[in-house]
C-alpha positions in Angstrom: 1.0 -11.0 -49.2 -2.5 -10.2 -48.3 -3.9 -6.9 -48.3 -7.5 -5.4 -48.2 -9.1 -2.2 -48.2 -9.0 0.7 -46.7 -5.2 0.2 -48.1 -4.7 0.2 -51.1 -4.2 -2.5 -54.0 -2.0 -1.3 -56.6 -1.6 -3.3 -59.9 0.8 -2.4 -62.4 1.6 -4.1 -66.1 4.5 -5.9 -65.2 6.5 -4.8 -69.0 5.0 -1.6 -69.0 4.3 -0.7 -65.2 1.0 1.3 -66.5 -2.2 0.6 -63.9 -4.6 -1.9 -65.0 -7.6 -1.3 -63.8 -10.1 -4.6 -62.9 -12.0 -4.3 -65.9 -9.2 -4.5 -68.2 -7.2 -7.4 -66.2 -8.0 -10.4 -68.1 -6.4 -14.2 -67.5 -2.7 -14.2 -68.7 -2.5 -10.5 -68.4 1.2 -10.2 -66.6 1.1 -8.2 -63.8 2.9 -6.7 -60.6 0.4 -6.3 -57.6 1.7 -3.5 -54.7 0.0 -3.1 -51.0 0.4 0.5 -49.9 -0.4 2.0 -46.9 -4.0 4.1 -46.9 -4.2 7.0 -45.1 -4.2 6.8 -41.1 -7.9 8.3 -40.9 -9.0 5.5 -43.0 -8.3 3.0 -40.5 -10.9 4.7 -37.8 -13.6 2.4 -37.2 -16.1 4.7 -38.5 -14.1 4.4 -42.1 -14.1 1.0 -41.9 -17.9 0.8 -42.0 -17.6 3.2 -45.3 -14.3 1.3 -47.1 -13.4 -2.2 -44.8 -13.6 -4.8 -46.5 -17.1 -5.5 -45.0 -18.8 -3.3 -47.4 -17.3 -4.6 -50.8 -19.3 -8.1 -49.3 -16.2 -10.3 -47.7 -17.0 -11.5 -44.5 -13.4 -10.8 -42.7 -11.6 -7.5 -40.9 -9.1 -5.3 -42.9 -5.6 -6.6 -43.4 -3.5 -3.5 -43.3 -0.1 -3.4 -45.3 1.8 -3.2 -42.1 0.3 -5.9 -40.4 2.1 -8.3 -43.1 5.7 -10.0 -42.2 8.4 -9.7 -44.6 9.8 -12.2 -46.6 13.3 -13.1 -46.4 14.8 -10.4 -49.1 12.3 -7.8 -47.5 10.1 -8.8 -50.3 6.4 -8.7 -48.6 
């Protein structure tokens, strides 16, 4: 699954399920990663200027949650 901002990018301890945030992820660090849906107004292209994926510095267009095809299973 691919997902970018303005969704959001959800990763959870996969024994625990606390968040882990980026600076505590660390190689070997088990972990379950979720895609969820940002809010509609987020998706305007004003918004996209403020939270696309432009302005983290990664030269492609959102991929939104929804644009993603399920997996057989309904597993994304």
């Amino acid at each position: 699954m691919l997902v970018s901002t303005p969704d959001l990018i959800i990763v959870l301890d996969s024994e625990t399920g606390e968040p882990v945030t980026t600076e505590a992820l660390r190689f070997g660090h088990r972990v379950s990663v979720l895609g969820a849906a940002g809010r509609p107004a987020l998706a305007l292209p004003e918004a996209i200027e403020l939270v696309g994926p432009r302005y983290f510095g990664y030269d492609h267009d959102p991929v939104r949650v929804w644009d993603t095809p399920l997996r057989p299973g309904g597993a994304l």
